[in-house]
C-alpha positions in Angstrom: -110.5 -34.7 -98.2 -113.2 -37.5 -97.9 -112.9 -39.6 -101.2 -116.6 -38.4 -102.2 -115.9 -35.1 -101.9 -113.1 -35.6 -104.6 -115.9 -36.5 -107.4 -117.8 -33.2 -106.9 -117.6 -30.5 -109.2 -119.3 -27.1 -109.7 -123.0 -27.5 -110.7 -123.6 -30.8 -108.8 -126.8 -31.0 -106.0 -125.7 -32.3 -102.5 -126.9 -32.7 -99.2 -124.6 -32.2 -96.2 -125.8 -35.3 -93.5 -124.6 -33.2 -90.4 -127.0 -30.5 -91.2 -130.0 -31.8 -93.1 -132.2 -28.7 -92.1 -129.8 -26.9 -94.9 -131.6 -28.6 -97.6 -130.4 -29.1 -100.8 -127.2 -27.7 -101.9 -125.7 -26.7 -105.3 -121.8 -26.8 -105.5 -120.0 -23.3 -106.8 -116.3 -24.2 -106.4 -113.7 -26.9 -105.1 -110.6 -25.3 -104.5 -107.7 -27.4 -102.4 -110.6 -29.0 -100.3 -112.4 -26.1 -99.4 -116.0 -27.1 -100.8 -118.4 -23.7 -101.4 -122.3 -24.7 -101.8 -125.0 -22.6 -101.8 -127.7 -24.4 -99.7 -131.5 -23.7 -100.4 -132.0 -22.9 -96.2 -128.7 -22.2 -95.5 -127.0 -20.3 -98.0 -123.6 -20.1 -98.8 -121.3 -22.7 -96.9 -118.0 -23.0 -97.3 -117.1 -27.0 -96.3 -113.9 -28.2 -95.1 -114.5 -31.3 -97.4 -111.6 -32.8 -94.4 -113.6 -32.8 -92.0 -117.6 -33.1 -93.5 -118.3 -35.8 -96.0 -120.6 -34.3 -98.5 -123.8 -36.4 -100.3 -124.3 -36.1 -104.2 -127.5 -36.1 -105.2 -128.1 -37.3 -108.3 -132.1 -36.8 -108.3 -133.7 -34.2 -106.8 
């Protein structure tokens, strides 16, 4: 998993860079680095936090 992807947690806003029509995203669950998010334009993702390096957003 991409080291910033090991600091997110359910709750937290990010923004995936590869996809940035997505919009924001709200984390639901980390589980063995298989990142779920619901996205605003997007829905729910789940993110092979191996391969896609996730952005937190910590304003919004």
């Amino acid at each position: 998993m991409h080291p910033i992807n090991d600091i997110l947690e359910p709750g937290m806003l990010v923004r995936n860079p590869e996809h940035p029509d997505w919009g924001l995203g709200q984390v639901q669950s980390v589980i063995d680095g298989r990142i779920t998010v619901n996205f605003r334009d997007a829905g729910k993702v789940v993110i092979n936090g191996g391969r896609v390096e996730l952005m937190p957003v910590f304003e919004s």
